[in-house]
N, C-alpha and C positions, 0 to 999 in steps of 0.2 A: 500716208495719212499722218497729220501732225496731231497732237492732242495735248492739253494744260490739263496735269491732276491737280485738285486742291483739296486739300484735308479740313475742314470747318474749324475744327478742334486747335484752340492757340497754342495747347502745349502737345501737338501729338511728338512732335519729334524732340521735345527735352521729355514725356512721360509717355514712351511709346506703347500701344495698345492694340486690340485685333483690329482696330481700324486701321492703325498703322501699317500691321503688318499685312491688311488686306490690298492696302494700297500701293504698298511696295512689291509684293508679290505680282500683283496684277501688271503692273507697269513691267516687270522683267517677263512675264508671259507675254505680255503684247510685245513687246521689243523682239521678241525672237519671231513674233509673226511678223514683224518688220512696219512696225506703227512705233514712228517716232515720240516718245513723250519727254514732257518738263513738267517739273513738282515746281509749286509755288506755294509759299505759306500765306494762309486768306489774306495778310495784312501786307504784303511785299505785289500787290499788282497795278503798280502807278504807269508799270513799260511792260506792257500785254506782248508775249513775242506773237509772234504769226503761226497760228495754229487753225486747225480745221473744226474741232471743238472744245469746248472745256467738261470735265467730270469731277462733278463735289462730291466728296466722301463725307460722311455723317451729319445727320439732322438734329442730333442732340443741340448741339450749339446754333440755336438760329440766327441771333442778330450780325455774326461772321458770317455765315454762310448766305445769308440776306444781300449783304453788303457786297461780297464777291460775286452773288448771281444779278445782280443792278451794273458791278460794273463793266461784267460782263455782257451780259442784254445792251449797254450803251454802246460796248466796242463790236456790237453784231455777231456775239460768237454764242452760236446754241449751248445751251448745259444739259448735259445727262446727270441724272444725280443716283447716288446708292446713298440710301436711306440710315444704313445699318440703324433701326430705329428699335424698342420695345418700349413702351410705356412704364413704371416703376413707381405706377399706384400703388400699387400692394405693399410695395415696401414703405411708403410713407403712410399706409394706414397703419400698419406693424408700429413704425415708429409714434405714430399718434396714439394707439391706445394702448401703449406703455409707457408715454416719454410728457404726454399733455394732458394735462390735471381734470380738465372738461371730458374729454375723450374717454379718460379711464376711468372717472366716476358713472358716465353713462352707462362703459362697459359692466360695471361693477354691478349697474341696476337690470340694463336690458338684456348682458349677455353679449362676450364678444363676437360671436359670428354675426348676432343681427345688429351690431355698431360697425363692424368690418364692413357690411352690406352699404350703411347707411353713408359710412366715409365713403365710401366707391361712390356710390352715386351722388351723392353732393357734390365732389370733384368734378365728376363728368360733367355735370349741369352747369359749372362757373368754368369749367376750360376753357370751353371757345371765349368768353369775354377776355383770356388771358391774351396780352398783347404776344408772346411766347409762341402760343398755339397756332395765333392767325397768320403769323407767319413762317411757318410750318407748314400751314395750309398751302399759303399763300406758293412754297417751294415748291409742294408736290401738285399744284393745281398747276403751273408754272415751266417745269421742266421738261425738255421735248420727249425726255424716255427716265423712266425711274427702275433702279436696278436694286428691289428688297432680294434679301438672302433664301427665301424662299416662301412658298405661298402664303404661309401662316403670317407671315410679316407686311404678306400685301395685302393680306383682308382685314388685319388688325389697321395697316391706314387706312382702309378706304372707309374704317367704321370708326376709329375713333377722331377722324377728321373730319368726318360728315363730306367725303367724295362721292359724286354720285356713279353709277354703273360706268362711265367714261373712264375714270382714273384706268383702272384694269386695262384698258385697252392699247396706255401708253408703258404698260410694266412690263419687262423680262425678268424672269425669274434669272438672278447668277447666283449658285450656291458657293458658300464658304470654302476653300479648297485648307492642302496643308501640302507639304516639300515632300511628295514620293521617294523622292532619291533615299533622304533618311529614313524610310522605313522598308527598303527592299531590297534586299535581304530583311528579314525581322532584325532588328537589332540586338546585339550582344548586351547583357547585363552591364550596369555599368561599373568598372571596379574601382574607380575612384569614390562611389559613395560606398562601396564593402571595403575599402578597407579605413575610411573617415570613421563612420557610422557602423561598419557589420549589419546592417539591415538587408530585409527581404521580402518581399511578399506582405508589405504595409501596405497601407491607406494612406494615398496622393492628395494634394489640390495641390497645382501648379496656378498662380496667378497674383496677382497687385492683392496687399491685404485691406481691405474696406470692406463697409457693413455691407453693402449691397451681395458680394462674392462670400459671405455669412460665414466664416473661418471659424466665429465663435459658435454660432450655431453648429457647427461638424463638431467641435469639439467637445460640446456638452452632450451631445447624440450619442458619441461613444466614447462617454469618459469613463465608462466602467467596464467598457468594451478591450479584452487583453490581446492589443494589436495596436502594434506602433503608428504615427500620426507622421505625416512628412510633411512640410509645408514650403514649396517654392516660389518665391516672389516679396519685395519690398515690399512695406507698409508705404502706404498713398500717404504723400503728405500733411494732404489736410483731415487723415485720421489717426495721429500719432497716438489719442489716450485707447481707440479702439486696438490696434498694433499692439499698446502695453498691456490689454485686457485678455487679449486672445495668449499672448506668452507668459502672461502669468498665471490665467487658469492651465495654461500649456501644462506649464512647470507644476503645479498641484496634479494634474491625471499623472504626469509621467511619461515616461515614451512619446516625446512631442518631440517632434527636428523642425528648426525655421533656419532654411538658408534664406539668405540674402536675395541674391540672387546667382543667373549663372549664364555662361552661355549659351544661348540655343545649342548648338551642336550637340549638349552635350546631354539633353533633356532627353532623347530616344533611347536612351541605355537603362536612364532612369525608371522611364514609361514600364520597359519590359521587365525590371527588377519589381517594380511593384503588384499587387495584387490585386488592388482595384483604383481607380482614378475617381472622385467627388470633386463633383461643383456644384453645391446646393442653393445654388445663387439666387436673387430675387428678378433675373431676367437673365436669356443667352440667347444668342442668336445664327452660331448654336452656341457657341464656345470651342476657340480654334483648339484649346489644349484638349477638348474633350476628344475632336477628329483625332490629335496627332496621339494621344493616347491612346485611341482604338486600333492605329494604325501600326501600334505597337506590340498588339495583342493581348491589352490590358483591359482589365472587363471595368464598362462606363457606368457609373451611378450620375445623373446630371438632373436637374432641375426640371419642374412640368409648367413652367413659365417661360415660355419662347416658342421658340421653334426648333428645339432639340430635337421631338419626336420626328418631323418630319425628312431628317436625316439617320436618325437611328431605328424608327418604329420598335418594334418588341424585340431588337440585340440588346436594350440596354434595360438601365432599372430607374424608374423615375420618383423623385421624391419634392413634397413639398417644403418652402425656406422655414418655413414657422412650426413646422410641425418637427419635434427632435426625435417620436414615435416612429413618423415618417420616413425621416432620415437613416435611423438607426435598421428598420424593416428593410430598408432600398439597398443600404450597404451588406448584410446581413445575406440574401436572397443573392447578392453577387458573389460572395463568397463562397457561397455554398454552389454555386453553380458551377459544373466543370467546364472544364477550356471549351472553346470553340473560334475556327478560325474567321467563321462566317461576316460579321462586321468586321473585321480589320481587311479581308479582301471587298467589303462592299465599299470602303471610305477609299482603299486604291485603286479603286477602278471609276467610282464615281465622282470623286470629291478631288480631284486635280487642277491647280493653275491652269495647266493647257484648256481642258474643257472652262474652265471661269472663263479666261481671254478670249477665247471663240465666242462664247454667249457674249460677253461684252463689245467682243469687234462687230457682231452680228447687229447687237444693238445701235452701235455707232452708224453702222452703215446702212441701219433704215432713215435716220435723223438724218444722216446727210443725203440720202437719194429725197426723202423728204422736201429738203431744204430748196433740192435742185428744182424739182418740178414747182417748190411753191413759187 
């Protein structure tokens, strides 16, 4: 079986992401089931090679991913598509009624939870007119098989797309996997950051620093909190004043570390030297650093927006982005709980490349028996 990945996203491979590494991963698990693939970036397919189908990664970016599933549909080749999708309402009502004059005056009158209410559903009711949305729609009404990270992520399109009972019937569920090899054996502490840093048994967030991934909100949660702050991952480019916000209330708490970045390889030594891992994010799907940290043996504080729970259920601790209360209760309640191995053997046995590639080859091969009888 021949197969074309393409990644929607124009910059995934200059600002690589879990999309990136979902689609990279995948492609080396299907390769060893012996399904030939080629990556092509949305905008480089004027010489389509001869494949048996094409599979688009992420729906965030539509008018790429639009344009690649047209020129596909003309050269005759099915698309399967993974969605990797959440909606990030919530965080742009966040940003509306703190950041937009109207917004926060109402809030001021009627009370923010019932303007949160009011943003949400005003959104909702002008999306579909969004040219953005309809073809979004347009993808997943469209594509011969849609591959969300798990159920939560299939019922949230089928409802905020307005699909009707049909969609579901062309979905597999393929969960988010992580690189077993690096976690089994548990991995060894890492002693390159004991002997940089001398740290131990801190609070993690591995990840790109932008608002969304709310680095500042972990930080304000437990600025009086006396337990070191680690932070892995670049500032996004297009939030460089957010980056110099987050490092300089850093530098006022104290005990804040912002590396750069680093190698993967080296992030599993990390995982197990720390004491708990936060991502207090305003969406995940689940969030691969939350898997590889569990797989570490590192106890998970992760967001209640996505589909976290449905990979972690009650091994982890959930908190909400806007609530610092929230936050601070969710990391608090992880610390104090003693070890247990139980999620980090549920993420290795469940959440592997091998089983993703199987559910996806599986997928491929109803679209093409499909194809044959149509």
């Amino acid at each position: 079986m021949r197969v074309l990945f393409i990644n929607s996203r124009p910059d995934a491979l200059r600002n690589p992401g879990g999309d990136t590494i979902q689609a990279q991963k995948t492609k080396d698990a299907l390769e060893r089931l012996g399904v030939s693939v080629e990556v092509r970036a949305s905008d480089d397919l004027a010489n389509l090679p001869a494949v048996d189908l094409a599979h688009i990664f992420n729906l965030q970016e539509p008018e790429p991913a639009w344009a690649a599933f047209q020129t596909l549909e003309k050269a005759g080749i099915p698309v399967v598509l993974s969605p990797i999708y959440w909606d990030v309402l919530a965080f742009w009502a966040e940003n509306a009624l703190n950041e937009q004059r109207r917004w926060r005056q109402l809030a001021g009158l009627l009370g923010k939870e019932i303007v949160r209410r009011l943003y949400l559903s005003w959104q909702h009711l002008k999306k579909p007119s969004s040219h953005s949305w309809q073809t979004q729609r347009h993808l997943l009404m469209l594509a011969r098989r849609s591959l969300p990270n798990s159920k939560s992520e299939a019922r949230l399109l089928q409802r905020f797309f307005n699909l009707n009972g049909k969609f579901q019937d062309q979905v597999d569920i393929v969960p988010n996997a992580i690189d077993t090899e690096l976690y089994e054996p548990i991995p060894a502490h890492s002693q390159e950051l004991l002997r940089q840093f001398g740290l131990r048994n801190f609070v993690l967030q591995v990840g790109t620093i932008n608002p969304v991934k709310n680095q500042l909100g972990l930080i304000e949660a437990l600025f009086d909190l006396p337990i070191p702050l680690v932070f892995i991952g670049p500032v996004q480019s297009t939030y460089t004043d957010y980056g110099a916000a987050c490092k300089a209330r850093g530098e006022q708490r104290g005990q804040v570390v912002f590396i750069d970045q680093l190698p993967h390889s080296q992030l599993p030594g990390i995982y197990a030297l720390a004491a708990v891992h936060v991502l207090p994010s305003w969406r995940e799907t689940p969030g691969l650093v939350s898997l590889e940290a569990a797989a570490a043996g590192c106890r998970v504080v992760t967001t209640s927006i996505g589909s976290a729970q449905d990979y972690f259920g009650d091994l982890a601790w959930y908190c909400y982005p806007n609530d610092r209360s929230s936050i601070r209760k969710a990391v608090e309640q992880a610390l104090q709980a003693p070890s247990s191995d139980t999620l980090r053997r549920r993420v290795l046995t469940e959440f592997t490349w091998e089983r993703a590639a199987q559910a996806t080859l599986h997928s491929y091969q109803q679209v093409l028996t499909t194809e044959v009888k149509g």
